[in-house]
Residue frames as a rotation matrix with the C-alpha (Angstrom) as fourth column:
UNK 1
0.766 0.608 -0.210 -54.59
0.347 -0.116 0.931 -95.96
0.541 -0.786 -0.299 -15.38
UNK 2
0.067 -0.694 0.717 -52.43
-0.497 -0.646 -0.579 -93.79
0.865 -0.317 -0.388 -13.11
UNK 3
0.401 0.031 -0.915 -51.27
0.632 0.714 0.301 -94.91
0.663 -0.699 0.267 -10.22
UNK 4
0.857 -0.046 0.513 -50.14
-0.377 -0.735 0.563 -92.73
0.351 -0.676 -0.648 -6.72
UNK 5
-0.286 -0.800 -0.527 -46.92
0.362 0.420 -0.833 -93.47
0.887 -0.429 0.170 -4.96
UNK 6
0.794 0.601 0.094 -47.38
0.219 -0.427 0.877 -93.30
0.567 -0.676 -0.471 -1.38
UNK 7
0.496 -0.704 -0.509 -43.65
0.490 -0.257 0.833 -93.44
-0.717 -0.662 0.217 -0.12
UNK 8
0.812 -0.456 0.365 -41.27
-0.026 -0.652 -0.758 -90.94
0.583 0.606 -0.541 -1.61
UNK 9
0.094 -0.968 -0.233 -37.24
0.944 0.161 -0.289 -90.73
0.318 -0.193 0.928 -1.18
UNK 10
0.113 -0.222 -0.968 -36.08
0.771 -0.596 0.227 -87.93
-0.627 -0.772 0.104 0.44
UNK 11
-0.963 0.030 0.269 -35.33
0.224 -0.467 0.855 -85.97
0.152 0.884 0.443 -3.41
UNK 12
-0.558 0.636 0.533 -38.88
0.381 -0.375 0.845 -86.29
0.738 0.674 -0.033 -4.33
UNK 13
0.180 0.482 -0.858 -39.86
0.983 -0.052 0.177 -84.99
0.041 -0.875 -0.483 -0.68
UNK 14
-0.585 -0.788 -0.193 -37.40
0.649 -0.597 0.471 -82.34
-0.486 0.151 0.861 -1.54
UNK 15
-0.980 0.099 0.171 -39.17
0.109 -0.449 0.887 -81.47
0.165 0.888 0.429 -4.62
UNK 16
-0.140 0.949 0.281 -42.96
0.757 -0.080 0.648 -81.65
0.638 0.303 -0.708 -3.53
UNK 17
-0.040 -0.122 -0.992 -41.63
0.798 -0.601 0.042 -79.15
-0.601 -0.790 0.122 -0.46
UNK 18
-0.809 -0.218 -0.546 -40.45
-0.042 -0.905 0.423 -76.70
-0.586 0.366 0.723 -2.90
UNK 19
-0.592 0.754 0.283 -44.06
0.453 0.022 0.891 -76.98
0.666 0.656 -0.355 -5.09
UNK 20
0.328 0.736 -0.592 -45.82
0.934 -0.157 0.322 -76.47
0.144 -0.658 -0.739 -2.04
UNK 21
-0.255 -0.707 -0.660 -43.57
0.847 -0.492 0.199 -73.59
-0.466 -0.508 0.725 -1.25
UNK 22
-0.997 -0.034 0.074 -44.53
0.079 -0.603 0.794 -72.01
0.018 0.797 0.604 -4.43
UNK 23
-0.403 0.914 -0.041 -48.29
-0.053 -0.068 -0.996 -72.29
-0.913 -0.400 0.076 -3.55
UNK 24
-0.121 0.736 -0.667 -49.52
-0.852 0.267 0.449 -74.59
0.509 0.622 0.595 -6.07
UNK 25
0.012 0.103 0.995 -50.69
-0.601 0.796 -0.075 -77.61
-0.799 -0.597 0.072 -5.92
UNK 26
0.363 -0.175 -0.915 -49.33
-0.870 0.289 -0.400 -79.21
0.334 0.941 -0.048 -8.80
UNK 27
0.677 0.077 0.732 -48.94
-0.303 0.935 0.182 -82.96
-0.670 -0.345 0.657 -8.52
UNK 28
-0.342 -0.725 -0.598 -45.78
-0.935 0.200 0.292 -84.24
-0.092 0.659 -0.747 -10.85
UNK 29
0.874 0.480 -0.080 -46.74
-0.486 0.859 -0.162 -87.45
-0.009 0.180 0.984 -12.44
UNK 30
-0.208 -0.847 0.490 -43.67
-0.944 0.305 0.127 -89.87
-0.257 -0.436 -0.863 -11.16
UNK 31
0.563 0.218 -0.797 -43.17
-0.522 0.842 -0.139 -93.74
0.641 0.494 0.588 -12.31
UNK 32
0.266 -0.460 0.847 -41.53
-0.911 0.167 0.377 -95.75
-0.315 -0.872 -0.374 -9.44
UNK 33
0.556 0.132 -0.820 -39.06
-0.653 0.680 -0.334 -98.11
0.513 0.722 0.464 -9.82
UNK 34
0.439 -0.511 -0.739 -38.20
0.099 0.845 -0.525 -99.04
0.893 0.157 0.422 -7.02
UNK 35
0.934 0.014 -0.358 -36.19
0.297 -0.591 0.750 -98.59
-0.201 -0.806 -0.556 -3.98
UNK 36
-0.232 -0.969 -0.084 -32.42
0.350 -0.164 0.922 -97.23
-0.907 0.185 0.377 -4.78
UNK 37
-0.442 -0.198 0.875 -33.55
0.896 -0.127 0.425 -96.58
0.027 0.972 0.234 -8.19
UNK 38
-0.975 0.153 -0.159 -34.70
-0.189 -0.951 0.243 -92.59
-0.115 0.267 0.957 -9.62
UNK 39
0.207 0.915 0.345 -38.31
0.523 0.195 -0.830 -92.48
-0.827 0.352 -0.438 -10.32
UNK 40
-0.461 0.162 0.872 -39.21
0.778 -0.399 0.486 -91.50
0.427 0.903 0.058 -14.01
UNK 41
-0.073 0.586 -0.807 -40.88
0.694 -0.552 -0.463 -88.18
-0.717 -0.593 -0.366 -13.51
UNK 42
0.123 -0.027 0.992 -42.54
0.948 -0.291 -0.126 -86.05
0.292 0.956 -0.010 -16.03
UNK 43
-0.781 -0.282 -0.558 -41.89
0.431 -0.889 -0.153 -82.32
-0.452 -0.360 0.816 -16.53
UNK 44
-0.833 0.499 0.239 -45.10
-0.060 -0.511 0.857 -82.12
0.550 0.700 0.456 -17.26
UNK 45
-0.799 0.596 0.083 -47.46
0.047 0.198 -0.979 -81.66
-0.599 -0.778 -0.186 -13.93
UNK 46
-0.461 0.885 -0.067 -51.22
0.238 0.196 0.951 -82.34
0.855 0.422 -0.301 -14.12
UNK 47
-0.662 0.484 0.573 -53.76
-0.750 -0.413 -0.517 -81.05
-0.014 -0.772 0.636 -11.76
């Protein structure tokens, strides 16, 4: 079961700016671990 993240770090804010930018709407599937820590994030988006 997927799950959504609802807060994002200022990176992955970074990075859904520049998606949007590109006018898609590709969604990056991201694993959260945390606060201070990277999220896991595939490089494989899913619509």
């Amino acid at each position: 079961m997927e799950t959504l993240i609802e807060h994002h770090s200022s990176e992955e804010k970074k990075v859904m700016m520049f998606l949007s930018d590109l006018g898609t709407d590709l969604m990056i599937e991201c694993e959260d671990n945390g606060p201070g820590i990277p999220a896991n994030c595939s490089d494989r988006p899913y619509l």
